[in-house]
C-alpha positions as CSV (number, residue, x, y, z in Angstrom):
1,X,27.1,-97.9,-77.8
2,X,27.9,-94.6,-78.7
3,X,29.9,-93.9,-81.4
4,X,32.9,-91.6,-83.6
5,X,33.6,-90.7,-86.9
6,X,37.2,-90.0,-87.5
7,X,37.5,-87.5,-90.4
8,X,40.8,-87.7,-92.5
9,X,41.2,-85.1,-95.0
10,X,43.5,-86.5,-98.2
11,X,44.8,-84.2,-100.9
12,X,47.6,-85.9,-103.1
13,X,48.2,-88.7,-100.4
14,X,48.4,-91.9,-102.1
15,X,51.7,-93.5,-100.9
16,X,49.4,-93.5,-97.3
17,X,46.0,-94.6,-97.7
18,X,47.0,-98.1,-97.1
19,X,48.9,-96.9,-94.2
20,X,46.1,-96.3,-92.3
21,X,44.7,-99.6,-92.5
22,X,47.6,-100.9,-90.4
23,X,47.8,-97.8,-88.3
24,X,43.5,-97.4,-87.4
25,X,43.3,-101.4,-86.3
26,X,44.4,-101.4,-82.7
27,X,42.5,-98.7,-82.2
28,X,39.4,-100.4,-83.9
29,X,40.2,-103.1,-81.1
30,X,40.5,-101.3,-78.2
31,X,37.7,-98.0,-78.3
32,X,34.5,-98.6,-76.2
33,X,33.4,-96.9,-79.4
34,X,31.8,-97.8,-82.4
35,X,34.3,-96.1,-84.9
36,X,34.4,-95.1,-88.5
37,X,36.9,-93.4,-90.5
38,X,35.5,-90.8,-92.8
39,X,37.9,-90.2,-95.4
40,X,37.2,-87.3,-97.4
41,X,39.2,-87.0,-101.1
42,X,40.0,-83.0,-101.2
43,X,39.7,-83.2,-105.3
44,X,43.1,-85.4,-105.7
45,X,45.2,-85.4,-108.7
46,X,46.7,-88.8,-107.9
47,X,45.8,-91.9,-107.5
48,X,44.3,-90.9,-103.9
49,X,40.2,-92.0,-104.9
50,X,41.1,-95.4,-106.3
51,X,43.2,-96.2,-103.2
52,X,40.0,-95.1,-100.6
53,X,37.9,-96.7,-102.8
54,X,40.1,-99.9,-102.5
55,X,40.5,-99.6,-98.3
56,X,36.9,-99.1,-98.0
57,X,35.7,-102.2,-99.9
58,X,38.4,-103.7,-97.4
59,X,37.3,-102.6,-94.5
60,X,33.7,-101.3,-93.5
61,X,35.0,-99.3,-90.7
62,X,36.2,-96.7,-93.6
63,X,34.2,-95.0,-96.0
64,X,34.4,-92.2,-98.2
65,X,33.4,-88.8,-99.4
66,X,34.7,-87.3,-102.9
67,X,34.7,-83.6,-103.6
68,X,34.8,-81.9,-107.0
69,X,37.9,-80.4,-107.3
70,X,40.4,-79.1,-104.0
71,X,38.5,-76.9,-101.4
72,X,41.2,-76.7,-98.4
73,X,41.9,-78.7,-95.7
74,X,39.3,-76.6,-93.3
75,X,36.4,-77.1,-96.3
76,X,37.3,-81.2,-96.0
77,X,37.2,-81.3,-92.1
78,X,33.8,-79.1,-91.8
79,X,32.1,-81.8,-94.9
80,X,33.4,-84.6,-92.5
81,X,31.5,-83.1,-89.3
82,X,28.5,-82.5,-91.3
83,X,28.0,-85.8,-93.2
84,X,28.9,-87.9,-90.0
85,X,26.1,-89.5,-88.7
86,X,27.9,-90.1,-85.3
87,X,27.5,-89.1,-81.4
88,X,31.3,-87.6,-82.0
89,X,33.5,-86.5,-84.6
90,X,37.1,-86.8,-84.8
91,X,39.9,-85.5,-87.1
92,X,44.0,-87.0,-87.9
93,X,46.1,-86.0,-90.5
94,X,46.4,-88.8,-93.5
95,X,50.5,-88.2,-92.8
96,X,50.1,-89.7,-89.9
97,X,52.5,-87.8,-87.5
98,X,49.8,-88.5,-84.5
99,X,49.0,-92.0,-83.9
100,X,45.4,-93.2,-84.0
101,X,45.9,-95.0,-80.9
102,X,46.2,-92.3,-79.4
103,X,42.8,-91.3,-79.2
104,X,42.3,-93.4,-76.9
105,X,43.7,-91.6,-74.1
106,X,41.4,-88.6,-75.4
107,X,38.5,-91.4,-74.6
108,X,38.4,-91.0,-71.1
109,X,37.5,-87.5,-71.0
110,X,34.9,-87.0,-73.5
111,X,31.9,-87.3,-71.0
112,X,33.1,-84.3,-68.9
113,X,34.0,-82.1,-72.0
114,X,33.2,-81.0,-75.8
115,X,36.2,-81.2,-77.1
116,X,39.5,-83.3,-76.2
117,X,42.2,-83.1,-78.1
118,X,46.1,-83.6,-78.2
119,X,49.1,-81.8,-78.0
120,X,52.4,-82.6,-79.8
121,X,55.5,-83.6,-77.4
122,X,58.8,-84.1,-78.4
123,X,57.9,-82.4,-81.9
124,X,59.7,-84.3,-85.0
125,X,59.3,-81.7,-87.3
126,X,62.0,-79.3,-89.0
127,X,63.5,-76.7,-86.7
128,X,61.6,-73.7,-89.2
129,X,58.5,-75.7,-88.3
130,X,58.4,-75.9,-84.9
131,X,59.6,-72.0,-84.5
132,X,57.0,-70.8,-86.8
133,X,54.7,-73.0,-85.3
134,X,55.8,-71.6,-81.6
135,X,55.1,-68.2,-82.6
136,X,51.6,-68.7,-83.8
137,X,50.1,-70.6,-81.1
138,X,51.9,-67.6,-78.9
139,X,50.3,-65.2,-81.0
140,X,47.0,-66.8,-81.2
141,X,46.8,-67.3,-77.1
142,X,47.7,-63.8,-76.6
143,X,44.7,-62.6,-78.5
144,X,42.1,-65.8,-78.1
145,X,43.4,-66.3,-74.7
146,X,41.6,-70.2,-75.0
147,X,44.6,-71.6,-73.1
148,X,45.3,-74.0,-75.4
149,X,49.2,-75.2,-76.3
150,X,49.0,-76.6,-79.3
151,X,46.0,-75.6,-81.0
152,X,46.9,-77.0,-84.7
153,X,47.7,-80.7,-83.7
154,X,45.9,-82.8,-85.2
155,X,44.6,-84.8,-83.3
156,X,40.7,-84.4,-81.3
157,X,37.6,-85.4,-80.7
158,X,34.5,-83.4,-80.5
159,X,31.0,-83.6,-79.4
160,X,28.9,-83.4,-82.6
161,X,26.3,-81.5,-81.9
162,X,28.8,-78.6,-81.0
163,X,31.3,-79.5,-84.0
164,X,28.2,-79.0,-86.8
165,X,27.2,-75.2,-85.1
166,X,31.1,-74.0,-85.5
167,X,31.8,-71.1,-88.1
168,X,34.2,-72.3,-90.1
169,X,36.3,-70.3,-93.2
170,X,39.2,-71.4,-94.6
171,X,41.7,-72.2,-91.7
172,X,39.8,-72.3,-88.9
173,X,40.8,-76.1,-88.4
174,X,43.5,-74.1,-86.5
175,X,41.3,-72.4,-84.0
176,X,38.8,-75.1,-83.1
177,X,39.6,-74.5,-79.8
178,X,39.1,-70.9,-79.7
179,X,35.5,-71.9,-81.8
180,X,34.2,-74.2,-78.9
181,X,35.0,-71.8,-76.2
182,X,32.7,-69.4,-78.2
183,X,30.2,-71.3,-78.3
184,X,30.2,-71.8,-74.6
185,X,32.3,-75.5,-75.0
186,X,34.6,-77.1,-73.0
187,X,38.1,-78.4,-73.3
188,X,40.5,-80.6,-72.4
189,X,44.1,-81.0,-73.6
190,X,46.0,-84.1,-73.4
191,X,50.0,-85.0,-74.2
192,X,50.2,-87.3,-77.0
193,X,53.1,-88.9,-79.1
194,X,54.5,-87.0,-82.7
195,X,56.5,-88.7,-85.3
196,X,58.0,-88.0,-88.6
197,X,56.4,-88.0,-91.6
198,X,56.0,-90.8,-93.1
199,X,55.0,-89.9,-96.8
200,X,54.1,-87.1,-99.0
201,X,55.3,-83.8,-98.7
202,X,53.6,-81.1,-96.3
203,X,50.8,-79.1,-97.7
204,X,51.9,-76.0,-95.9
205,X,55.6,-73.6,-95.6
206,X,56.1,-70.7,-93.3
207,X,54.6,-68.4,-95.5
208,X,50.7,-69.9,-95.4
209,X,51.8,-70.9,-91.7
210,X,51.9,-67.3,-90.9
211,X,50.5,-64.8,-92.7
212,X,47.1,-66.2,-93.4
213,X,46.8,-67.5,-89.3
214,X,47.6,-64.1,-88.6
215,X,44.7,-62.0,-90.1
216,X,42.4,-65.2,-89.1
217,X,43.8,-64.8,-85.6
218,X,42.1,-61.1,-85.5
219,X,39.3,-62.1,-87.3
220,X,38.6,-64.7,-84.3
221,X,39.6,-62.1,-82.1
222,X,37.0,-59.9,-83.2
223,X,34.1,-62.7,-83.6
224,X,34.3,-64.0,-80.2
225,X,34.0,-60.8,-79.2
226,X,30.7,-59.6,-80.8
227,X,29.3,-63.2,-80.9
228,X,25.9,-62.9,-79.5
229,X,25.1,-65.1,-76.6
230,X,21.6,-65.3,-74.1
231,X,20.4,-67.3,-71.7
232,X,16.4,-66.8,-71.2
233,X,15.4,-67.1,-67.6
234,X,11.6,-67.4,-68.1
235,X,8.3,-66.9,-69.9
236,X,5.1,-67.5,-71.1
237,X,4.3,-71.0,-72.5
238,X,4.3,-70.9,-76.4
239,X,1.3,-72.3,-78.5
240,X,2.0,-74.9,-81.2
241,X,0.8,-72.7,-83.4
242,X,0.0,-69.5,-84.5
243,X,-3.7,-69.9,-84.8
244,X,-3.8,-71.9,-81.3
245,X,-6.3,-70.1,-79.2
């Protein structure tokens, strides 16, 4: 049986770990996939840590990674892809505003692509949120041009041997997309649901939604442009070995 990891970054999210319990089981019950949830603690300053600790000794499809001190949402995402030890990697926000159960109408599609992924409908965020976020996926398609609508929801699944050869820098959670296509990916982009938040407060305003998304747009821009890519056609058989005559 093949299997995912789904990472969830928490930074300051107590009021939710116990949350996911409820809101990961149906979907425990229903993948054709052996599934884990990796939660990774960002260096919380709440009670965060004890809670994991608590929902993994509940339930072995959870465990756990603990950073230092706070490194960023895109730091806690890339840890999660690396330490997996899965055929796919998956990441959801610890807020909740996707569902879990959702991915499994991603499901489907991941033999025919490398990444699959949601897209918000019927958004339930705050009006400033929804226009700022308008404007940057705009932005970011006209320079990427990865036809993608809503590159920051957070909600996908990718293959792992792609997710782990990504560059990744501090906000590229928001152009996964854009990464995969660079690296010669595939992608496939599927409606799912979007609800309120439930708890917490959001990490993010319009000023960190805009600004720093806007020099990493160019910054993209430019990579996938000079990214170095080959295909050899033929050669000479190698020896094992230097000293093989």
């Amino acid at each position: 049986m093949e299997s995912i990891s789904v990472v969830v970054p928490i930074f300051n999210e107590e009021d939710a770990i116990f949350s996911l319990y409820d809101a990961f089981t149906p979907y425990f019950e229903n993948s054709k996939y052996a599934v884990v949830v990796l939660l990774v603690n960002d260096g919380s300053s709440d009670n965060s840590l004890e809670r994991i600790r608590e929902l993994c000794e509940k339930d072995r499809h959870f465990q756990f990674i603990s950073f230092d001190r706070n490194y960023g949402l895109s730091t806690a995402i890339k840890a999660g892809f690396d330490y997996s030890k899965t055929d796919w990697v998956g990441y959801i926000d610890a807020d909740l505003q996707t569902d879990p159960t959702d991915f499994l109408k991603l499901e489907p599609f991941l033999d025919s692509f490398d990444l699959v992924m949601g897209s918000r409908t019927e958004r339930k965020d705050k009006f400033v949120k929804r226009l700022s976020s308008r404007f940057a996926n705009w932005f970011r398609d006209s320079l990427l041009h990865d036809g993608v609508r809503d590159s920051g929801c957070p909600l996908k699944i990718l293959r792992k041997e792609i997710a782990v050869k990504l560059p990744f820098f501090k906000g590229s959670h928001r152009f996964l997309p854009a990464l995969v296509l660079m690296k010669g990916g595939t992608i496939k982009e599927i409606p799912v649901s979007h609800f309120p938040r439930r708890t917490g407060v959001s990490k993010f305003n319009v000023w960190n939604r805009l600004i720093g998304p806007f020099s990493d747009t160019i910054a993209v821009s430019w990579m996938m442009k000079r990214e170095i890519n080959y295909k050899i056609l033929s050669g000479s058989p190698l020896p094992k070995s230097p000293n093989t005559q």
